[in-house]
N, CA, C and O atoms as a Tripos MOL2 file, in Angstrom:
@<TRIPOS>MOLECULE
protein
  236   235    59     0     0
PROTEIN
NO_CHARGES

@<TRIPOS>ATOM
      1 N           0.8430   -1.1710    0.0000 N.3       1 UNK1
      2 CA          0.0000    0.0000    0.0000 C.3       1 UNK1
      3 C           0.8940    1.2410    0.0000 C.2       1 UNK1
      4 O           1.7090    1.5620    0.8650 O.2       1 UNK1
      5 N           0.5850    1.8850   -1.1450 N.am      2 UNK2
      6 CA          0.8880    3.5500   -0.8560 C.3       2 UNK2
      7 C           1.0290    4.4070    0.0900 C.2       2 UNK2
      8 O          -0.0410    4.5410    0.6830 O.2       2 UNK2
      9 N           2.0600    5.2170    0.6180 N.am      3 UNK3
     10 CA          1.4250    6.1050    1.4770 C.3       3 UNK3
     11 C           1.3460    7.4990    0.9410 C.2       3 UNK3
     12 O           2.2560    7.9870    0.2710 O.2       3 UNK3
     13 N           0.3190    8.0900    1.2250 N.am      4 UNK4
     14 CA         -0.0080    9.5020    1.1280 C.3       4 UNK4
     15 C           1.5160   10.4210    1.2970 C.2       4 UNK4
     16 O           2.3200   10.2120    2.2050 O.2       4 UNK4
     17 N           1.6530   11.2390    0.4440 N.am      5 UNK5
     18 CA          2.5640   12.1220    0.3390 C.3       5 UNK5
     19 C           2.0560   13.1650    1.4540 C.2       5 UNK5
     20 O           0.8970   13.5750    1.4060 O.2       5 UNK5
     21 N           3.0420   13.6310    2.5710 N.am      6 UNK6
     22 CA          2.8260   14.9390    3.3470 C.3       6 UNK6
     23 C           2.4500   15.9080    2.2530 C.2       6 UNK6
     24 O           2.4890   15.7050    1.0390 O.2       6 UNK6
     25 N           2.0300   17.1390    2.9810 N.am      7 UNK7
     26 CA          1.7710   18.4490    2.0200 C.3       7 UNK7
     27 C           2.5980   19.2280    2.1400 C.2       7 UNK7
     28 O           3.2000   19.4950    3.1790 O.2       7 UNK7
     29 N           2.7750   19.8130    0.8290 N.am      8 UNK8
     30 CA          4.2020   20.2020    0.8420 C.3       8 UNK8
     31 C           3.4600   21.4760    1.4570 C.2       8 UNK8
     32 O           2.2380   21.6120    1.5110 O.2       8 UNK8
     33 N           4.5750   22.5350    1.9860 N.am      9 UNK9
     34 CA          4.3530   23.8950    2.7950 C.3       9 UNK9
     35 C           3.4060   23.8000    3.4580 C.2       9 UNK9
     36 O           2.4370   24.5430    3.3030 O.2       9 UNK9
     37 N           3.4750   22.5860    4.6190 N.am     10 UNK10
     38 CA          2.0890   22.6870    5.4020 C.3      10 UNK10
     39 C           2.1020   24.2210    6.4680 C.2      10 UNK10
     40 O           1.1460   24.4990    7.1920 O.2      10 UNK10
     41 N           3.3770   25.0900    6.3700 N.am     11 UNK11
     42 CA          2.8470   26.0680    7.7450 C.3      11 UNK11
     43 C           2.1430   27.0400    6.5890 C.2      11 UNK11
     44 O           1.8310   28.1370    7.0510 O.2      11 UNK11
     45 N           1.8360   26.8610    5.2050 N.am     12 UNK12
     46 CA          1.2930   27.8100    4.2630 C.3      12 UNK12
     47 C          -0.4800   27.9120    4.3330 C.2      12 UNK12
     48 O          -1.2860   26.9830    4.3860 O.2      12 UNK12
     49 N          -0.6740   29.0810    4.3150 N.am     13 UNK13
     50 CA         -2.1970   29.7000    5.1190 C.3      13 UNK13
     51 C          -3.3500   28.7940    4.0230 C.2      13 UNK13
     52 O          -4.4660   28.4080    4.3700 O.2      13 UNK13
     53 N          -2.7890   28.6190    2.7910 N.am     14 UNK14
     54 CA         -3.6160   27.9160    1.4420 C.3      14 UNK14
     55 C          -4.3190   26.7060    1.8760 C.2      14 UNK14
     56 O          -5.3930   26.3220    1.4130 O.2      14 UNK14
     57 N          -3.5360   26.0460    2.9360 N.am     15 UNK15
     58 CA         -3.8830   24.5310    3.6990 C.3      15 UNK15
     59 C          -5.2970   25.1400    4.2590 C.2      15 UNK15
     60 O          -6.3170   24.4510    4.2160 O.2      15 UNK15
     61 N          -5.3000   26.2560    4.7030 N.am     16 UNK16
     62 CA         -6.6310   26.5470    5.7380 C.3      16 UNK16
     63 C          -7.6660   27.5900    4.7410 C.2      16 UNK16
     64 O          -8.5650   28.2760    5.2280 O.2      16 UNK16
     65 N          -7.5160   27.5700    4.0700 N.am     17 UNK17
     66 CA         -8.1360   29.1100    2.7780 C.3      17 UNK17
     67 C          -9.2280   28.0980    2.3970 C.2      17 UNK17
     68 O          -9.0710   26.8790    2.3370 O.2      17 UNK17
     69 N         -10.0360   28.5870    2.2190 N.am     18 UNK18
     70 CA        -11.5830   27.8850    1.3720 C.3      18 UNK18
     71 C         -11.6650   28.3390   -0.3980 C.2      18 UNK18
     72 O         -12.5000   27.9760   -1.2260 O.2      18 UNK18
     73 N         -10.5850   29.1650   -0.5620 N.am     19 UNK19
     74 CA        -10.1440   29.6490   -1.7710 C.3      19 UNK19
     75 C          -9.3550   28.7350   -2.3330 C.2      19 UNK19
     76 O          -9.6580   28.5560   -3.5130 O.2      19 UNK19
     77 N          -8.4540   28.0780   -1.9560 N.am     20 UNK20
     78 CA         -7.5000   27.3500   -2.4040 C.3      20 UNK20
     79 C          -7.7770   25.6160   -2.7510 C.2      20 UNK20
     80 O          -8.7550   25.0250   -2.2940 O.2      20 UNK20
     81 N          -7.0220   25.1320   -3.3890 N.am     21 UNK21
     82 CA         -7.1220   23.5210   -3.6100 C.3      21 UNK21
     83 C          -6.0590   22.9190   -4.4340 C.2      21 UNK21
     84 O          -5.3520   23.4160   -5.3100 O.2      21 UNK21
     85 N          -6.1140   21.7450   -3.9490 N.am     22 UNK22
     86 CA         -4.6840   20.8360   -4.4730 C.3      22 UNK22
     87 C          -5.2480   20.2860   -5.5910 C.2      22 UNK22
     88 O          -6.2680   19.6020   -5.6850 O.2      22 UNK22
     89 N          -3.9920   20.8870   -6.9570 N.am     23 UNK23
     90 CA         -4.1320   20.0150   -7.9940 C.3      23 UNK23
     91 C          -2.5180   19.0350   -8.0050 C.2      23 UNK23
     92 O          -1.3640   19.4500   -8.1100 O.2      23 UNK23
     93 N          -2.9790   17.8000   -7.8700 N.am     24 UNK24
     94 CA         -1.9610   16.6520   -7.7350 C.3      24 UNK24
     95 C          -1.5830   16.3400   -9.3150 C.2      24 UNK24
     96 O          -2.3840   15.9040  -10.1420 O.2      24 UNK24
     97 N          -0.5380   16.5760   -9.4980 N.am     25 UNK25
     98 CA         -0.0990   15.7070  -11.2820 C.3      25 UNK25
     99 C           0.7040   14.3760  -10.7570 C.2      25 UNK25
    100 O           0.9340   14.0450   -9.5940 O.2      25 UNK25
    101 N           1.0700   13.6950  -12.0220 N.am     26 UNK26
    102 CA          2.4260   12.4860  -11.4500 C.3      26 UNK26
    103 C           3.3770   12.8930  -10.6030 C.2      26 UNK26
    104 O           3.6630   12.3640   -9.5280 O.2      26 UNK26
    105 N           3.9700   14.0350  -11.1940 N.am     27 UNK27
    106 CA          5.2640   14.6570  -10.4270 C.3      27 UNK27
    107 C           5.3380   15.7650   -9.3620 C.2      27 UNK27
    108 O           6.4380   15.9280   -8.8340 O.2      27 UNK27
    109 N           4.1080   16.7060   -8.8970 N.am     28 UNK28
    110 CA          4.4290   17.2050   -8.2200 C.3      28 UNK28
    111 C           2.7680   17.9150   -7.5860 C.2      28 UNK28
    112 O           1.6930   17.5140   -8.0320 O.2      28 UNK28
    113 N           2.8250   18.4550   -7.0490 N.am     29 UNK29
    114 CA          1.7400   19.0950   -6.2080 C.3      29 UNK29
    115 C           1.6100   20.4590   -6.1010 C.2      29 UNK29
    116 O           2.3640   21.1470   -5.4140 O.2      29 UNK29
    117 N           0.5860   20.9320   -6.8190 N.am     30 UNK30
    118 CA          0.0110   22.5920   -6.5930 C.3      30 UNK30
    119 C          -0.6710   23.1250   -5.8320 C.2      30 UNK30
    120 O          -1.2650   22.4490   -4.9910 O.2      30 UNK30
    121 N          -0.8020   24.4340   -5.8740 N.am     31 UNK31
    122 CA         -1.8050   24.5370   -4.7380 C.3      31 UNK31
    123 C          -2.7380   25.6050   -5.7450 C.2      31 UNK31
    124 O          -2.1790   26.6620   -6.0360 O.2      31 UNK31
    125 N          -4.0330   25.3870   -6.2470 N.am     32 UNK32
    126 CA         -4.7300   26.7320   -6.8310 C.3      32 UNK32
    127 C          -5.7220   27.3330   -6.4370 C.2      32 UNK32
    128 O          -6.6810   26.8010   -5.8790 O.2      32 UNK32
    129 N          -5.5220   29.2750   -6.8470 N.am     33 UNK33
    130 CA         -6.4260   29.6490   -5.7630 C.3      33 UNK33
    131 C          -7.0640   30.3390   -6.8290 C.2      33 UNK33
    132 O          -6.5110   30.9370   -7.7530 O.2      33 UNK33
    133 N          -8.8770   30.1340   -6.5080 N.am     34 UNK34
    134 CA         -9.6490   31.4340   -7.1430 C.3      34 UNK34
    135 C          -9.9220   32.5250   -6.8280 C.2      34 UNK34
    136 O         -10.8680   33.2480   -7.1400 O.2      34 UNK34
    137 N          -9.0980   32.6640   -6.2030 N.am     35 UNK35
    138 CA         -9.2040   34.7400   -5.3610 C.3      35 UNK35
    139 C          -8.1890   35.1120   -5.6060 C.2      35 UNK35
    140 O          -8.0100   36.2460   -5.1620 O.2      35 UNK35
    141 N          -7.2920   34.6730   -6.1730 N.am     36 UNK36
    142 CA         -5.8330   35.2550   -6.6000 C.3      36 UNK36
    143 C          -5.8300   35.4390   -8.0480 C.2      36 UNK36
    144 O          -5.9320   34.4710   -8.8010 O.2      36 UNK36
    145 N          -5.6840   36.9980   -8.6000 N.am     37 UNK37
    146 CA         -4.8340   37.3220  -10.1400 C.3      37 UNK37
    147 C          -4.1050   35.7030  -10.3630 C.2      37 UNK37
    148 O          -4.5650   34.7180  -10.9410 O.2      37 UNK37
    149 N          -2.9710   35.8750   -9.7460 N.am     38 UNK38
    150 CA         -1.9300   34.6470   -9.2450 C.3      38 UNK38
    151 C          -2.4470   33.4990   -9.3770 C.2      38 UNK38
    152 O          -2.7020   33.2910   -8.1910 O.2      38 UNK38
    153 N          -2.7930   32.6050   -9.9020 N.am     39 UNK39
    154 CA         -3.4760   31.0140   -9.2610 C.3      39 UNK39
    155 C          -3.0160   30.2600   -9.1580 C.2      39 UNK39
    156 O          -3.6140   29.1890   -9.2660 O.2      39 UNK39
    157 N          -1.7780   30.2900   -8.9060 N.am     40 UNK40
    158 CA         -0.9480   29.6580   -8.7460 C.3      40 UNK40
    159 C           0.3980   30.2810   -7.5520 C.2      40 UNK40
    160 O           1.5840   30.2540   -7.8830 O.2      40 UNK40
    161 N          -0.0120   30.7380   -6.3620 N.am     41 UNK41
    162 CA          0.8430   31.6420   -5.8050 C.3      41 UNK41
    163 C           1.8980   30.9960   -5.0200 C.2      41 UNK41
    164 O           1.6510   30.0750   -4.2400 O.2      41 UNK41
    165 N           3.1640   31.5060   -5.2330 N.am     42 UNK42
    166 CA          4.3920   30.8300   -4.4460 C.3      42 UNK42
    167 C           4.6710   30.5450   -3.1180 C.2      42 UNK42
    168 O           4.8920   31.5330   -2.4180 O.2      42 UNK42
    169 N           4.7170   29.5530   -2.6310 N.am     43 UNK43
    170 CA          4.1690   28.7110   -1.1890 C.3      43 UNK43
    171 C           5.9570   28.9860   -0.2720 C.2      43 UNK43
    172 O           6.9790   29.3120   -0.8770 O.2      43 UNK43
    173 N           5.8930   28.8190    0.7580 N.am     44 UNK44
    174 CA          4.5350   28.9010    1.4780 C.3      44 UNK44
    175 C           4.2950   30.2810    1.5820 C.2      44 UNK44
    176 O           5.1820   31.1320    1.5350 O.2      44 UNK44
    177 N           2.7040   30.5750    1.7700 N.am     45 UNK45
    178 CA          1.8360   31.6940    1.6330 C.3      45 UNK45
    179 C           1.9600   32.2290    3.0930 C.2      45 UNK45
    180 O           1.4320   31.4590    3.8960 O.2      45 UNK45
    181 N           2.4190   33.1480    3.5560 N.am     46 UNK46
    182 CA          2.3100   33.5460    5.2720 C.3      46 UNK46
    183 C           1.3330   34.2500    5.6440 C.2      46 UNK46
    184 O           0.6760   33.9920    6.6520 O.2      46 UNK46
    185 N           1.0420   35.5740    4.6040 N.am     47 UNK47
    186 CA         -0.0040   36.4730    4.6130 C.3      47 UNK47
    187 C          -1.1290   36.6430    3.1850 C.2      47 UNK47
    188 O          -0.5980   36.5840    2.0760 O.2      47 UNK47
    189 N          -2.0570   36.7670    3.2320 N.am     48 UNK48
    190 CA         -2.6240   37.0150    2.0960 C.3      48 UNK48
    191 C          -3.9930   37.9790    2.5260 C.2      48 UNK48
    192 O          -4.5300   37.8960    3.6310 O.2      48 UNK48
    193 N          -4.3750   38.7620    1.6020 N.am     49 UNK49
    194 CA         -5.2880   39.5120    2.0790 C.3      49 UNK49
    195 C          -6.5290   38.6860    1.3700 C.2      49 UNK49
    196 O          -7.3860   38.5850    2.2480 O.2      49 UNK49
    197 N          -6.9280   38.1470    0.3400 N.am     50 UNK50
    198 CA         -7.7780   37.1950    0.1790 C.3      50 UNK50
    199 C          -7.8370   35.9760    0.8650 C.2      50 UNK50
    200 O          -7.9900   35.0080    0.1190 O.2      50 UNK50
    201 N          -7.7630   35.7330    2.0470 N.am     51 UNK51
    202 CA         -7.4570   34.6060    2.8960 C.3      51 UNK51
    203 C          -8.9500   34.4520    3.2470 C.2      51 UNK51
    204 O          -9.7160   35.4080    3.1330 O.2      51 UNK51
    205 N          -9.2840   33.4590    3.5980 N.am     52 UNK52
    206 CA        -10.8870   32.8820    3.5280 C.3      52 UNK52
    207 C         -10.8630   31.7790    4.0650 C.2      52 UNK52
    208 O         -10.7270   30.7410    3.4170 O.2      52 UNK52
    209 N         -11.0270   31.8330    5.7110 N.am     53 UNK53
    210 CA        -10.9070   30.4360    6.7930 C.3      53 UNK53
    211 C         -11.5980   29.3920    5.9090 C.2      53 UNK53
    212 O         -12.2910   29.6570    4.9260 O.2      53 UNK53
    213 N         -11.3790   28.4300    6.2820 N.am     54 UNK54
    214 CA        -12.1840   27.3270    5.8210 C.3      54 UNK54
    215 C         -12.8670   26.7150    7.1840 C.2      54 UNK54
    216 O         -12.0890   26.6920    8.1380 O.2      54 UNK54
    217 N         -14.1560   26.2260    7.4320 N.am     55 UNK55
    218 CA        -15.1190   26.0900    8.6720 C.3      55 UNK55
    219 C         -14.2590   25.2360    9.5370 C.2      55 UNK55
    220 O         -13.7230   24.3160    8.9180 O.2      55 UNK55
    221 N         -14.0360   25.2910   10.5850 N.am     56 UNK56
    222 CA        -13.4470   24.3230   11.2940 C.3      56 UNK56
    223 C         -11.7460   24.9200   11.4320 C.2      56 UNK56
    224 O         -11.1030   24.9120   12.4820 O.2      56 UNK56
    225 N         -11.2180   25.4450   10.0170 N.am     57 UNK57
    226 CA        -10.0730   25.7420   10.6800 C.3      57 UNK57
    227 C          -9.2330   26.6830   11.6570 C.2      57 UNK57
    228 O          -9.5750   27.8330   11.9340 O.2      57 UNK57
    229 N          -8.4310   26.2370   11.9990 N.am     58 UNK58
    230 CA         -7.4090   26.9920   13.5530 C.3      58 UNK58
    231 C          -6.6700   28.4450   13.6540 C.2      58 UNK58
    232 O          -5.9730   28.9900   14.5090 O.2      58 UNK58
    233 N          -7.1720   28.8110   12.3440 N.am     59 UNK59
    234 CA         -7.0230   29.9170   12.0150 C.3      59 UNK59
    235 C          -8.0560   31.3610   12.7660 C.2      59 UNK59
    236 O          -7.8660   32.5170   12.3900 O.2      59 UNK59
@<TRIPOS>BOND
     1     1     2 1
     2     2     3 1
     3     3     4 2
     4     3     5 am
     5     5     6 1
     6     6     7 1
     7     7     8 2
     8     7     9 am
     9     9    10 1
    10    10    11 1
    11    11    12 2
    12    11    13 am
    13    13    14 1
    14    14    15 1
    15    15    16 2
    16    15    17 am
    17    17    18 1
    18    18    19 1
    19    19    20 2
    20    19    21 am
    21    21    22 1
    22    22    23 1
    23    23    24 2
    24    23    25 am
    25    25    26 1
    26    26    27 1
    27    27    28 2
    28    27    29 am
    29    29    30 1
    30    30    31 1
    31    31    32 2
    32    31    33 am
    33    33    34 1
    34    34    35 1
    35    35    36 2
    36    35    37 am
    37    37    38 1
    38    38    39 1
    39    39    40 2
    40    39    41 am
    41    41    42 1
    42    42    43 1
    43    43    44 2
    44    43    45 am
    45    45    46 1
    46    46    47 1
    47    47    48 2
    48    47    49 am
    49    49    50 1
    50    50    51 1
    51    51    52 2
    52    51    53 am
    53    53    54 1
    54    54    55 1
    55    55    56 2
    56    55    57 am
    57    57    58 1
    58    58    59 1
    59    59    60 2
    60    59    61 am
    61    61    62 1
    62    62    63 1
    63    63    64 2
    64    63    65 am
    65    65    66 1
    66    66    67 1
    67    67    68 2
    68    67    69 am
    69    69    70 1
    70    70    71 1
    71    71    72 2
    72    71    73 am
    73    73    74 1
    74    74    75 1
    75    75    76 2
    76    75    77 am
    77    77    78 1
    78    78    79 1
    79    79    80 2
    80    79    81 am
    81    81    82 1
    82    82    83 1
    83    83    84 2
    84    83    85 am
    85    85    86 1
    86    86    87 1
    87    87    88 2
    88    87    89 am
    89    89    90 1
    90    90    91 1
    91    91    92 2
    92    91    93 am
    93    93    94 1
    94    94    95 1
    95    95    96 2
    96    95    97 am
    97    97    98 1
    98    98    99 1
    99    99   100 2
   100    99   101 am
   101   101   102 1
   102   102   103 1
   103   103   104 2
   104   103   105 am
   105   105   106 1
   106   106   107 1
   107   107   108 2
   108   107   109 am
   109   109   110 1
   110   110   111 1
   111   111   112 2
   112   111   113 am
   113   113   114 1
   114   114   115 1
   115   115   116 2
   116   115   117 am
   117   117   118 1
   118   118   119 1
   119   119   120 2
   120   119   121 am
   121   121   122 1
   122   122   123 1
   123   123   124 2
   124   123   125 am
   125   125   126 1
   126   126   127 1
   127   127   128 2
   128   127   129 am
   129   129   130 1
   130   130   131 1
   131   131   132 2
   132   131   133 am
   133   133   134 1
   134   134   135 1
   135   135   136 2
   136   135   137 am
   137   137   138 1
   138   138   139 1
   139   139   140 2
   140   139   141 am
   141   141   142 1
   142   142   143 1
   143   143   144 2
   144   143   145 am
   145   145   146 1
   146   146   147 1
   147   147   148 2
   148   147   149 am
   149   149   150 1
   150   150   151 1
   151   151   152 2
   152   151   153 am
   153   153   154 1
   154   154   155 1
   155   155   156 2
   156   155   157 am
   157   157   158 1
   158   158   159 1
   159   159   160 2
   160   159   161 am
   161   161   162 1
   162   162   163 1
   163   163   164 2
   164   163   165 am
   165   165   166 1
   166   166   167 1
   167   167   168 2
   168   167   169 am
   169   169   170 1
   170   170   171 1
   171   171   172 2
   172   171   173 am
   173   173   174 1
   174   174   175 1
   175   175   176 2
   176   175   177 am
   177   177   178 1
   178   178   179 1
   179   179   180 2
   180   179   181 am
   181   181   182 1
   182   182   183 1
   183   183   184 2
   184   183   185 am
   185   185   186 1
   186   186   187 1
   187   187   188 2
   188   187   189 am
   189   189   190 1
   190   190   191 1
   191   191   192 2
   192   191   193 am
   193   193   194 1
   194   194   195 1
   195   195   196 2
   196   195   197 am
   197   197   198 1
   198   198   199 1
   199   199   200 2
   200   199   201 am
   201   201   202 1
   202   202   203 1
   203   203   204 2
   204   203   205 am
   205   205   206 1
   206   206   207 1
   207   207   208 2
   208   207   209 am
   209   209   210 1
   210   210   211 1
   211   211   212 2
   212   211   213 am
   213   213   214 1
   214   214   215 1
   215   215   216 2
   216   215   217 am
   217   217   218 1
   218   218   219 1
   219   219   220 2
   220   219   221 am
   221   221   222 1
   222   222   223 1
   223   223   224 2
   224   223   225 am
   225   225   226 1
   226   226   227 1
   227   227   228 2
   228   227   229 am
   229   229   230 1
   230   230   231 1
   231   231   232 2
   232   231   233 am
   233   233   234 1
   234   234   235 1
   235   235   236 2
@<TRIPOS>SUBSTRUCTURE
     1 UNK1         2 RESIDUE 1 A UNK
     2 UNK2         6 RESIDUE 1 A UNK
     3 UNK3        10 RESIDUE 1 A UNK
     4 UNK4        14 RESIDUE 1 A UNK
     5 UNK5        18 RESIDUE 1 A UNK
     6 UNK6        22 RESIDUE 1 A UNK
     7 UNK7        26 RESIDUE 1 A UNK
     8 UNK8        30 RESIDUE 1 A UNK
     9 UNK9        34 RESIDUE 1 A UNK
    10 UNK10       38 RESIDUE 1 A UNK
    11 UNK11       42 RESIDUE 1 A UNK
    12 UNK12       46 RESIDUE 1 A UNK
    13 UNK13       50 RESIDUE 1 A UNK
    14 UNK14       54 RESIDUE 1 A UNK
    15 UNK15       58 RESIDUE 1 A UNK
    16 UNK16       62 RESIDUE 1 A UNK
    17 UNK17       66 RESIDUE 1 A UNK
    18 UNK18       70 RESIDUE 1 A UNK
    19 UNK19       74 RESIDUE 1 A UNK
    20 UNK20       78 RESIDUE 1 A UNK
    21 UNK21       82 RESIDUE 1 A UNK
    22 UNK22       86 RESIDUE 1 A UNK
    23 UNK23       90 RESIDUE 1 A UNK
    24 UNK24       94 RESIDUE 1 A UNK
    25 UNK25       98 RESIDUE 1 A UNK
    26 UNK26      102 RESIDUE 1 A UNK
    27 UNK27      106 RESIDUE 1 A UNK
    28 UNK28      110 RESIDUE 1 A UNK
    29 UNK29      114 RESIDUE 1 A UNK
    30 UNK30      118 RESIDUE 1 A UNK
    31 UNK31      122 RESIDUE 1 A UNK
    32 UNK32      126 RESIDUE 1 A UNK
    33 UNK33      130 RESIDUE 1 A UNK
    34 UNK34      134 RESIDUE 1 A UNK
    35 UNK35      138 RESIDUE 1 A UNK
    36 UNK36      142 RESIDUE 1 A UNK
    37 UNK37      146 RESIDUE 1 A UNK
    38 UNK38      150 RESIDUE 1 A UNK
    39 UNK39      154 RESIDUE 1 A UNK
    40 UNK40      158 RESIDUE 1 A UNK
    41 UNK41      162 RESIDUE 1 A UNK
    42 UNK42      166 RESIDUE 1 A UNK
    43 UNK43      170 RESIDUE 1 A UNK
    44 UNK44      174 RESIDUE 1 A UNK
    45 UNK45      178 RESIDUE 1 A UNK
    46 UNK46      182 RESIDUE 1 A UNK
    47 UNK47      186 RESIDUE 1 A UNK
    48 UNK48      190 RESIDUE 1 A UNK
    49 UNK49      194 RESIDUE 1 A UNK
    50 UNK50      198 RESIDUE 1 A UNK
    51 UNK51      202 RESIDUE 1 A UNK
    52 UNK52      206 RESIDUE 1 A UNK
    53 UNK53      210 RESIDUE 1 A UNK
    54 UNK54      214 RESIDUE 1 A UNK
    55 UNK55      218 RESIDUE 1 A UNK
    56 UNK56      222 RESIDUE 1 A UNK
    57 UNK57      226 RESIDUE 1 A UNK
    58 UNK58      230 RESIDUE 1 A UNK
    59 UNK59      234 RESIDUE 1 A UNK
């Protein structure tokens, strides 16, 4: 059995954003956001002014 790959830049705010989501290819892992010009913005993310908790998170 496989194991799940960690996420890459987990201290990055995108993990907790309701804006954001992982597109997985063979080789590597994105993170894309629809509130960003950017949709593709360079991780890890510390501050963002489109930041958008996601329910539940510790943010």
């Amino acid at each position: 059995m496989a194991k799940e790959p960690a996420i890459p830049f987990p201290e990055s705010l995108c993990h907790r954003c309701e804006a954001a989501r992982q597109v997985k290819t063979a080789a590597s892992v994105f993170i894309l956001c629809s509130a960003l010009p950017d949709k593709y913005p360079r991780q890890p993310v510390v501050r963002c002014a489109a930041f958008q908790a996601k329910p539940g998170s510790d943010v």
